[in-house]
Phi, psi and omega in degrees: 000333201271335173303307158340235173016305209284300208277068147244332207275315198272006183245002150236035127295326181300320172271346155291322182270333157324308234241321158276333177303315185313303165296358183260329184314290202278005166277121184297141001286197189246117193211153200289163134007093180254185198288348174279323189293284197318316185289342194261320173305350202259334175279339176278343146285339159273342167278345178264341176286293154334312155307291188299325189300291193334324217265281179272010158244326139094217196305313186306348190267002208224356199266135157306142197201116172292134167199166319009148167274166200272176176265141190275030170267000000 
């Protein structure tokens, strides 16, 4: 449950970091990118990606697992 939470806590940074890009993007004049927007574009992609895998795979994405598999002889 608790992984859950954590990716509930990062897909909403995520939207909070979303959410400021959005207002720095749209501020007149019209202007590139600068290096804070890209780093902030860059947490919002690892935070929502990170969220979700958290969100819907929860404990099981962290479970130790052999491999090869073993053969089924």
């Amino acid at each position: 449950m608790k992984i859950r939470l954590e990716g509930a806590a990062l897909l909403a940074l995520c939207a909070f970091v979303l959410h400021r890009i959005h207002m720095l993007v749209h501020v007149p004049p019209l202007h590139q990118a600068s290096a804070a927007e890209l780093a902030l574009g860059l947490v919002a992609v690892l935070s929502g990606v990170a969220g979700a895998a958290f969100v819907l795979v929860g404990p099981a994405l962290f479970r130790p697992y052999a491999w090869p598999p073993p053969d089924g002889d």
